[in-house]
C-alpha positions in Angstrom: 4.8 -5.3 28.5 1.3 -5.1 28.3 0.9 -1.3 27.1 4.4 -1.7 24.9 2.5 -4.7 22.5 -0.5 -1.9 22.7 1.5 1.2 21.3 2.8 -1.0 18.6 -0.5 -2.4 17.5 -1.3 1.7 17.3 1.6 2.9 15.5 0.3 2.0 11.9 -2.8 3.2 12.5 -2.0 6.8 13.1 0.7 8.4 10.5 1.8 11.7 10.7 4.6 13.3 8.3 6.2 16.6 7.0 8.5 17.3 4.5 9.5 19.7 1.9 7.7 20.4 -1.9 9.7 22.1 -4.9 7.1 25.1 -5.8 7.3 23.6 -8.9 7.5 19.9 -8.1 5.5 16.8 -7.2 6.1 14.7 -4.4 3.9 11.7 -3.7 3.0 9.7 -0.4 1.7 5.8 -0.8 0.1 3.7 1.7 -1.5 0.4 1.8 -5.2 0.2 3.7 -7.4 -3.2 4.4 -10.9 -3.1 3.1 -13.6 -0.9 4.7 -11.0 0.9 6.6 -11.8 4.2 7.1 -8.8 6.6 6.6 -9.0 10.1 7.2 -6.6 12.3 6.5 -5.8 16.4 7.0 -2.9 18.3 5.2 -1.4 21.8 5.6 0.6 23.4 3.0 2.8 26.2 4.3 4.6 28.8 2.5 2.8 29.9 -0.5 3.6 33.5 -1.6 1.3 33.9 -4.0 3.2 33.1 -7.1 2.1 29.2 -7.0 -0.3 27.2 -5.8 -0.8 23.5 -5.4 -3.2 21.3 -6.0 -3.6 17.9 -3.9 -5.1 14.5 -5.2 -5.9 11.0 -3.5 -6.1 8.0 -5.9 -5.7 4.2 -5.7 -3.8 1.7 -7.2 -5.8 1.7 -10.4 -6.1 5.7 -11.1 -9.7 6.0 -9.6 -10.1 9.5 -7.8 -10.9 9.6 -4.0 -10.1 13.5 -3.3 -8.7 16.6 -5.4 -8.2 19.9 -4.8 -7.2 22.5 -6.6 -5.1 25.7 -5.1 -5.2 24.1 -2.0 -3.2 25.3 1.3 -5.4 23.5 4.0 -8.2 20.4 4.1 -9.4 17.4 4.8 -10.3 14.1 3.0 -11.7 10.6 4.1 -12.5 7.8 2.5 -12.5 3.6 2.3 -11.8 1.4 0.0 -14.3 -1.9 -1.6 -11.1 -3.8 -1.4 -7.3 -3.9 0.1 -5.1 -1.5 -1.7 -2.6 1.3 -2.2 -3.4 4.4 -2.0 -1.3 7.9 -3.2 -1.5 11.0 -1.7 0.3 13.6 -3.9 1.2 17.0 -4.0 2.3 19.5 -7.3 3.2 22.7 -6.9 3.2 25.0 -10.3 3.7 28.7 -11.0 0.3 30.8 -11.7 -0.4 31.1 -14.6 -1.0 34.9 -14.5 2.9 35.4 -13.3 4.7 36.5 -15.6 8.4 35.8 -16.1 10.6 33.4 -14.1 12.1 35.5 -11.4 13.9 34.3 -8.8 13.2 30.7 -7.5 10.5 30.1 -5.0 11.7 28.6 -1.5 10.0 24.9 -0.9 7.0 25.2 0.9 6.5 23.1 4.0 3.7 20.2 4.0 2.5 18.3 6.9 0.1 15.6 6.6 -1.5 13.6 8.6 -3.2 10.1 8.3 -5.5 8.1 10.6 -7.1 4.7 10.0 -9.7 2.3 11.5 -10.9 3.5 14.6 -8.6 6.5 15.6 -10.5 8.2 12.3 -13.9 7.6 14.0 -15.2 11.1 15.3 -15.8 10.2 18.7 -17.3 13.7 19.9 -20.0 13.5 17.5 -20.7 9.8 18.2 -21.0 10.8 22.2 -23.1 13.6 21.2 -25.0 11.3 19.0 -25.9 8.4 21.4 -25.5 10.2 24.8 -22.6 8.0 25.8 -20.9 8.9 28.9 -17.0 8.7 29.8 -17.0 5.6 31.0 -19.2 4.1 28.1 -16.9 6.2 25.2 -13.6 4.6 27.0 -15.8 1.0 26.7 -16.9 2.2 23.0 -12.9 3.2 21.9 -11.4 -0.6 23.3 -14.6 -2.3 21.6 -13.3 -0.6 18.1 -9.6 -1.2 19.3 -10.5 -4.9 19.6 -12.2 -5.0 16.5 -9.6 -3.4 14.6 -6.4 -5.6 16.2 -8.8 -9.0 15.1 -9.0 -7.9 11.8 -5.5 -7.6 11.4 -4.9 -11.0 13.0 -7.7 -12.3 10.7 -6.2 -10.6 7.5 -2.7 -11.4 8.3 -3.8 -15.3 9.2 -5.0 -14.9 5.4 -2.2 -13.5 3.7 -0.2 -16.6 5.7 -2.6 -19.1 4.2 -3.0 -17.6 0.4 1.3 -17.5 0.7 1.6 -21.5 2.2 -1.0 -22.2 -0.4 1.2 -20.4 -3.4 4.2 -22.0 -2.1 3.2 -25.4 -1.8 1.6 -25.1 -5.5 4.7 -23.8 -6.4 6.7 -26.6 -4.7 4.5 -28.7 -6.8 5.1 -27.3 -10.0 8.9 -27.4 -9.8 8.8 -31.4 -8.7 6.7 -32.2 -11.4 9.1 -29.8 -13.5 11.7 -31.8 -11.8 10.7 -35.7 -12.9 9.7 -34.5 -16.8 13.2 -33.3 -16.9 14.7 -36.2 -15.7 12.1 -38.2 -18.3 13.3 -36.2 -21.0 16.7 -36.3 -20.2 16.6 -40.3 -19.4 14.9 -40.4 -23.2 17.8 -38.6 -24.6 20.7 -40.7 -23.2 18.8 -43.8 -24.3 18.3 -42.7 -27.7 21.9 -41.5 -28.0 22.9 -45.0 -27.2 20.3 -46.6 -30.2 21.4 -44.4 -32.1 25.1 -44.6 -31.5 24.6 -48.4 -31.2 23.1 -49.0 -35.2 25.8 -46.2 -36.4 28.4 -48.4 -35.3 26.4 -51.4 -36.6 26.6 -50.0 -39.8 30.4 -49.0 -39.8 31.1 -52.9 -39.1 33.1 -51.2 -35.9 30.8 -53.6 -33.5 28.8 -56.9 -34.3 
């Protein structure tokens, strides 16, 4: 049970894909990422035959750049983020511009991307080699940035649970208060009505 709950904490974290691009098409990818999260990500474009190319761009939610590439086939990118967001990974093929005519249509070229966050994007090789760690100390290192990363899930999810009790309750409170000035105004009306009913009747001599 133990290692089950563990492989499901793990499966956002690690995000692997492939799928198929027109030549001549875009197709897009969007994820969400917490802030400081780093995300790393590596992309393989298979296929090209030398009458297009591709070009590969990583934005957020508000249009700001992260990574291009133009005529890409192969690469890498990483990057985090000052706050939580969406981010799009996205892919356009186009025809070369020194091609002429249309010729036959291209077949779709084959894309695989992968995407790791938090601590699976850490390069742990070049930390050991940096500080000397041993196996037993890189094993304590990974679970201490495991840990890390599941308790700032639990803290950012304990958030979101808080900010959406807090906009439901305020919204609760809005449509009471909603609620009793309807009935006010509507209590206001039927009391006029009679008044007003009352004099005009007054005045037709139908009541005394």
């Amino acid at each position: 049970m133990k290692y089950f709950i563990l492989s499901l904490l793990l499966l956002p974290i690690i995000h692997g894909l492939s799928f198929k691009l027109n030549p001549e098409g875009q197709r897009c990818i969007k994820e969400e990422v917490h802030k400081g999260v780093l995300v790393v990500g590596e992309f393989k474009i298979d296929g090209l035959q030398g009458t297009h190319d591709v070009d590969i761009s990583v934005t957020d939610s508000k249009d700001g750049k992260l990574f291009s590439k133009e005529k890409a086939e192969n690469g890498k990118f990483a990057f985090n983020l000052d706050d939580y967001d969406m981010f799009s990974v996205c892919f356009k093929g186009y025809r070369k511009s020194e091609v002429s005519g249309r010729g036959p249509p291209a077949p779709d070229l084959s894309v695989t991307l992968s995407i790791k966050r938090g601590f699976e994007a850490k390069s742990y090789s070049e930390i050991t080699k940096a500080e000397k760690l041993k196996p037993m100390e890189l094993e304590l290192k990974k679970l201490e940035d495991l840990t890390e990363a599941i308790v700032s899930d639990f803290a950012y999810m304990k958030s979101r649970e808080k900010l959406m009790r807090d906009t439901n309750e305020s919204t609760n409170s809005r449509v009471l208060w909603f609620s009793v000035f309807s009935m006010a105004v509507l209590l206001g009306l039927a009391l006029w009505q009679v008044f007003y009913l009352k004099r005009f009747f007054k005045a037709k001599k139908l009541i005394e």
